[in-house]
C-alpha positions as CSV (number, residue, x, y, z in Angstrom):
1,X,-8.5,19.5,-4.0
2,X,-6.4,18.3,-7.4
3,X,-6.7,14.2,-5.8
4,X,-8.7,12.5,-3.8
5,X,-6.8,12.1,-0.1
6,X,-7.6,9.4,2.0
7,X,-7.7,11.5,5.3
8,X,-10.6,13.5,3.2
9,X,-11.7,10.4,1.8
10,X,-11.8,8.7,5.2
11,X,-13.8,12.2,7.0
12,X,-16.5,12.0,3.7
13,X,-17.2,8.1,4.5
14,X,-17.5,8.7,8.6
15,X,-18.2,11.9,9.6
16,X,-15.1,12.7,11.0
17,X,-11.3,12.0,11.5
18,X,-10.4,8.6,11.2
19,X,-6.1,7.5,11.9
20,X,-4.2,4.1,11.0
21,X,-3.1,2.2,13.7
22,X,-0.4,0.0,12.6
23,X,-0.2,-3.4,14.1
24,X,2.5,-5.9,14.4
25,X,2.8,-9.2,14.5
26,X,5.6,-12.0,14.7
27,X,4.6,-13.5,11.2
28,X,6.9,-14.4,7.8
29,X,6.1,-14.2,4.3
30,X,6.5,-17.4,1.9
31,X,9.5,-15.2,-0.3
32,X,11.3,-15.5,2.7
33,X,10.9,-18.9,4.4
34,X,11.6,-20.8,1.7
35,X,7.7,-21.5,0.3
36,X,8.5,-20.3,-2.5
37,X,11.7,-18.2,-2.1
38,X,14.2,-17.1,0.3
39,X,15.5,-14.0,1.4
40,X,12.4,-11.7,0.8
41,X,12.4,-9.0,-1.6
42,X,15.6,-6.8,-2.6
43,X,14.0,-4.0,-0.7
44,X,13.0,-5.6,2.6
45,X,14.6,-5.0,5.4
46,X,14.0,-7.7,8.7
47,X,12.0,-5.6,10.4
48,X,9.5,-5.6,7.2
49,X,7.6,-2.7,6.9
50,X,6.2,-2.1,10.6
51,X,8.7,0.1,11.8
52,X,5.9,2.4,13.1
53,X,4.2,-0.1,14.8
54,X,4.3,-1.4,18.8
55,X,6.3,-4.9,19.7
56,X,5.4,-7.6,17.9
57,X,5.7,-9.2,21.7
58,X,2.5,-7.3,22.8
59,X,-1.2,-8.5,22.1
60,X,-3.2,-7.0,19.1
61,X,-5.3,-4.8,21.8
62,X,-2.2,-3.5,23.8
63,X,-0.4,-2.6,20.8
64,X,-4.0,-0.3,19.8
65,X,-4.3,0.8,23.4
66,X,-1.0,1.9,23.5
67,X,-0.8,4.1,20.2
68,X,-4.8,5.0,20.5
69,X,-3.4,6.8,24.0
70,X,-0.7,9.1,22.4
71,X,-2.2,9.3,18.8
72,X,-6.0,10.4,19.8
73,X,-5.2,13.3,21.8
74,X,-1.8,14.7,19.3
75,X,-4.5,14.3,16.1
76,X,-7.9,14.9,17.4
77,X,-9.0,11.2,16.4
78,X,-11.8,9.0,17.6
79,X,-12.1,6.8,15.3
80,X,-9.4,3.8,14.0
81,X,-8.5,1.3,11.7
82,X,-6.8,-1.2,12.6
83,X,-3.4,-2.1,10.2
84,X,-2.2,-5.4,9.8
85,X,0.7,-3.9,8.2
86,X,3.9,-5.9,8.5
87,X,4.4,-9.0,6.6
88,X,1.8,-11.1,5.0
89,X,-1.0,-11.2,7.2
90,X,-2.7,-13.8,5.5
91,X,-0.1,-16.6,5.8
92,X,-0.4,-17.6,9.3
93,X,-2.8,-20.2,10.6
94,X,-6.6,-19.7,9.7
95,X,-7.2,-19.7,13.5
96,X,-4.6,-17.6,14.7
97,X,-5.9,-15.1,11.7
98,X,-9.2,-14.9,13.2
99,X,-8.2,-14.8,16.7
100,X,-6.5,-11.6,15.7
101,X,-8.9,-10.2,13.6
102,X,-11.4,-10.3,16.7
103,X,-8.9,-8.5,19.1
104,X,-8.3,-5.9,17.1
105,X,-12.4,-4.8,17.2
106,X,-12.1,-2.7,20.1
107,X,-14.1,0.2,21.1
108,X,-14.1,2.4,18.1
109,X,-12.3,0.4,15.9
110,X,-14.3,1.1,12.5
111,X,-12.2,-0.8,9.7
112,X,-9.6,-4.1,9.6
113,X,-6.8,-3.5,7.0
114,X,-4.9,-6.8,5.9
115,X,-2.0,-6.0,4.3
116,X,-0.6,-8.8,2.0
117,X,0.4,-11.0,-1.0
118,X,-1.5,-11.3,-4.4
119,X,-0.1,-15.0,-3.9
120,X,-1.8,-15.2,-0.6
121,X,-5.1,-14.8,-1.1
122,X,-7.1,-17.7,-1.0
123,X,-11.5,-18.2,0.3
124,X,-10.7,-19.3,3.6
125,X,-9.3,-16.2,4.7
126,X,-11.3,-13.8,2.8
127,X,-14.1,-16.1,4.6
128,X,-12.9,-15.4,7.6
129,X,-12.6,-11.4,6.8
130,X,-16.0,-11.4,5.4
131,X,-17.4,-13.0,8.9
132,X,-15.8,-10.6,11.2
133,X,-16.4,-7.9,9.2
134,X,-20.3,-8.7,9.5
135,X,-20.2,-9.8,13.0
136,X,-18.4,-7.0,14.5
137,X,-19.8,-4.3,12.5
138,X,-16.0,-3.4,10.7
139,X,-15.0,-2.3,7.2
140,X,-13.3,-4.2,5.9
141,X,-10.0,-3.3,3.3
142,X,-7.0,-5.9,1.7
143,X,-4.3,-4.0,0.8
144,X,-2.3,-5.9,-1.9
145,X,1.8,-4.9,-2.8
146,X,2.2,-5.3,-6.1
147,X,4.9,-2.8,-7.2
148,X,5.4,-3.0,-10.5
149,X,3.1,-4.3,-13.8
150,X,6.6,-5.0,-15.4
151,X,7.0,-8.7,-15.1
152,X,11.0,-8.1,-15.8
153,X,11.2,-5.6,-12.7
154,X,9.1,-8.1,-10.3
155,X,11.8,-10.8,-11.2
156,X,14.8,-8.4,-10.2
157,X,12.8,-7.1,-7.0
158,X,12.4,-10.9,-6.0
159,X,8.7,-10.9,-5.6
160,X,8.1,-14.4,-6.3
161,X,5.0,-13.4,-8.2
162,X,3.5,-11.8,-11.5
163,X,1.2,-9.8,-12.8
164,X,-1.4,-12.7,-13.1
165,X,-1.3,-13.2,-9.5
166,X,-2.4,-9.6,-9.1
167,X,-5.0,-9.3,-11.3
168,X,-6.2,-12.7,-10.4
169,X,-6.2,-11.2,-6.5
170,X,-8.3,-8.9,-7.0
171,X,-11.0,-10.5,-9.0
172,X,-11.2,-13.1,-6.3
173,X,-11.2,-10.3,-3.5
174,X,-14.2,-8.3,-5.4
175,X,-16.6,-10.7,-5.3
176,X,-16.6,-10.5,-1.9
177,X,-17.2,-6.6,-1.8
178,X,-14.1,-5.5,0.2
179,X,-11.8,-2.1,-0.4
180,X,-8.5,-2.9,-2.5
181,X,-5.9,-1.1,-2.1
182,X,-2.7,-1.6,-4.3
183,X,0.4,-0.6,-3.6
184,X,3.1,0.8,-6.1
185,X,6.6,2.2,-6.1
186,X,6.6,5.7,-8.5
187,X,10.6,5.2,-9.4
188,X,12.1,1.9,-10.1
189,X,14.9,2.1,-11.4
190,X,13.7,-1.0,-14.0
191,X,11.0,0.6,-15.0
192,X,9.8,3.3,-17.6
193,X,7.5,5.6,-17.0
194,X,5.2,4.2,-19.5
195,X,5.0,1.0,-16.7
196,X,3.9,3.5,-14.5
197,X,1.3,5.0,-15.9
198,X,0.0,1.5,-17.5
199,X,-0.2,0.6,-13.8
200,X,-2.6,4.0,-13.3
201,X,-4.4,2.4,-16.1
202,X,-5.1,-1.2,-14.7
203,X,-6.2,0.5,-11.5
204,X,-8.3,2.4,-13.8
205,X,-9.8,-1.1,-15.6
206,X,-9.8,-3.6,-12.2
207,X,-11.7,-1.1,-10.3
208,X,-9.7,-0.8,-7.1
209,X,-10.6,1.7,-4.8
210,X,-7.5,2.9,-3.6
211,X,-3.6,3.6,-4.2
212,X,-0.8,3.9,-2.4
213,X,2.5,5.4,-4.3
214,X,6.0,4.9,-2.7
215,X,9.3,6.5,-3.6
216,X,11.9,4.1,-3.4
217,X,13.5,4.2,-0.4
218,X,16.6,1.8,0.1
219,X,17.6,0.5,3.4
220,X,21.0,-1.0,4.8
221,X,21.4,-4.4,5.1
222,X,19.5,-5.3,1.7
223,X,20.6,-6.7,-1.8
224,X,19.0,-3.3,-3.0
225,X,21.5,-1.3,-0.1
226,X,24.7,-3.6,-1.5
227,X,23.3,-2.7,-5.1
228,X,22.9,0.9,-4.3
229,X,26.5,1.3,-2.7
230,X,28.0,-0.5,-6.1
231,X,26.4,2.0,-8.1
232,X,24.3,-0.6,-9.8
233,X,21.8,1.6,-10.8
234,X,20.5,4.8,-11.1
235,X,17.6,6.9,-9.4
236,X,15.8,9.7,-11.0
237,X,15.5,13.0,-9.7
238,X,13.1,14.5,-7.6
239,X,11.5,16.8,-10.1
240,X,11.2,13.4,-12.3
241,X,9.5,11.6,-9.8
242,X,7.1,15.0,-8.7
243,X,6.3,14.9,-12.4
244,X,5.7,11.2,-13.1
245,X,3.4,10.8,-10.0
246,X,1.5,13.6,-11.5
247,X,0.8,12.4,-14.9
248,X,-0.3,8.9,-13.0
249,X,-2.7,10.8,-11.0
250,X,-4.0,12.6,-14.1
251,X,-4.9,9.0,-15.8
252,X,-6.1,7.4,-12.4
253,X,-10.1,7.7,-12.1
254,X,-11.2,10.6,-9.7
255,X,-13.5,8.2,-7.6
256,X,-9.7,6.4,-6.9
257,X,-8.5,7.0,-3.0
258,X,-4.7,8.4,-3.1
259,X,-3.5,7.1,0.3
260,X,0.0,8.0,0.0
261,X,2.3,9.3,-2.8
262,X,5.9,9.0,-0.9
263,X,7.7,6.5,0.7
264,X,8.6,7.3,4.5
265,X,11.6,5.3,6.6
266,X,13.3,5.9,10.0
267,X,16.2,8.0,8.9
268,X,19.1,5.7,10.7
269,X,17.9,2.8,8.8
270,X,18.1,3.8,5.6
271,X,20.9,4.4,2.8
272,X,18.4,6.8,0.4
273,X,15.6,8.0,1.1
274,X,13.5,10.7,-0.7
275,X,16.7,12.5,-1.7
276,X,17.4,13.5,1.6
277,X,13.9,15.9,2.1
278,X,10.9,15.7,3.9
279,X,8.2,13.7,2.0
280,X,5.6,16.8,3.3
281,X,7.8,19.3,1.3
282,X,7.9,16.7,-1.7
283,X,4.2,16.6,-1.7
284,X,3.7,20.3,-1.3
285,X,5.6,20.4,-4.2
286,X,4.0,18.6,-5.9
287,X,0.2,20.1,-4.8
288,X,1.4,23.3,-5.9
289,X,2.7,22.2,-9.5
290,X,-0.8,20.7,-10.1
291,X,-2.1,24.0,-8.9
292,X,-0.1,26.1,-10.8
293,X,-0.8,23.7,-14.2
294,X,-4.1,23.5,-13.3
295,X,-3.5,19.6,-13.0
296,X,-6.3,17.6,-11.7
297,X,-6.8,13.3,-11.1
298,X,-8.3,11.7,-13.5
299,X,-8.4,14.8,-16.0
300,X,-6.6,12.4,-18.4
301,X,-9.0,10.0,-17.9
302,X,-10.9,8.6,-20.5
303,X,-14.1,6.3,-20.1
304,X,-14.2,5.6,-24.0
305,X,-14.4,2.2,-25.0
306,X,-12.7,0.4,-28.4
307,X,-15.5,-1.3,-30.2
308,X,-15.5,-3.8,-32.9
309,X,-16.9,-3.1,-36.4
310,X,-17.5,-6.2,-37.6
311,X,-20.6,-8.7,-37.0
């Protein structure tokens, strides 16, 4: 295996198959109501990111239930996490946070993912996290979007947030022992590929556990869609982006979890998306150009340290 896979990483850790269950829930995010911004980020759709998920409009155990009942039998899975997926699931009322948190440990439920904010991560909630965790026997994993390192590029996404935020995110989220998981888009058009792979390397000196790379994919209805139709920018090609992902994985550590390394959207919603082929061809693709270089993660990795001569 040339990188570490979270299905494989997922099997090593409990014995067996372990699947995602995506949950929904009728939250906001403080870049979109007005906190501290409005409108979201250029590349957020209203539906957020939970397309795959159940109504928002069903509880956190019907919504499991439900997908458990046609995903356990298709996948030959017995085990779940549950995903907090859309939105920032850590800006909603403490209680209501933990109310959730506690439906969602069903009968072999093994993990809770939180997927959020670097701005939106503050004690009480990771409090909260750390006592349900315990008390219901759960893993426990945050997963934070930041995108880019480039504090130019955040600006033009709209992020309301920098780097600092990040890094200061996951220092807080450490001390607590939880998985990190960061996630990253592998072609903006803002960026160079140097930001890309100096975001391998902060991975690399923050420790986080895990990764998940996106290709950009740009839906209707968004200032990145309007942009997009205007020409306003250019995307790279395919081969560019097979290549770039490879040299990040080649700097990442090999103890790093790759959870994803293309971006996936519902086809009618969408204006581009991963030049118009299947991400499982992309990312066979790419497997078999680290095969045929003999490419492997973290075989650009370097450990050294630069020390000071003088006393």
């Amino acid at each position: 295996m040339n990188y570490k896979k979270y299905s494989e990483a997922l099997k090593d850790k409990y014995g067996e198959k372990v699947y995602k269950i995506p949950i929904n829930l009728p939250i906001s995010c403080p870049n979109r109501d007005g906190k501290i911004g409005s409108g979201g980020c250029i590349f957020c759709g209203e539906i957020g990111t939970g397309f795959e998920a159940q109504s928002a409009s069903l509880s956190v155990a019907e919504q499991l239930h439900k997908n458990i009942e046609i995903i356990a039998p298709k996948y030959h899975a017995n085990k779940f996490i549950a995903y907090f997926q859309n939105y920032t699931n850590t800006y909603m009322a403490l209680d209501v946070f933990e109310k959730v948190l506690n439906e969602a440990c069903i009968e072999n439920v093994v993990g809770l993912s939180i997927s959020t904010r670097p701005d939106c991560i503050t004690a009480p909630y990771l409090d909260v996290l750390k006592s349900v965790g315990l008390k219901k026997k759960v893993d426990i994993e945050i997963e934070l979007g930041l995108q880019s390192i480039n504090i130019n590029t955040l600006e033009i996404l709209n992020r309301g947030h920098g780097l600092s935020e990040y890094i200061e995110a996951v220092m807080c989220i450490k001390t607590y022992g939880f998985t990190i998981c960061t996630h990253l888009i592998g072609n903006l058009p803002w960026d160079t590929e140097r930001d890309f792979y100096e975001g391998a390397k902060l991975m690399n000196v923050l420790g986080v556990d895990a990764v998940k790379i996106h290709s950009l994919y740009i839906l209707k209805n968004t200032v990145l869609g309007i942009w997009y139709e205007n020409d306003a920018f250019d995307m790279i090609t395919p081969d560019a982006y097979i290549d770039r992902v490879i040299q990040f994985l080649r700097i990442l550590k090999p103890t790093v979890v790759v959870q994803r390394l293309f971006g996936r959207a519902p086809e009618e919603d969408t204006l581009f998306c991963n030049w118009d082929m299947s991400w499982r061809k992309l990312q066979n693709q790419l497997e078999a150009r680290m095969d045929q270089h003999g490419y492997r993660q973290g075989d650009l990795y370097t450990t050294e340290k630069i020390v000071s001569g003088g006393q």
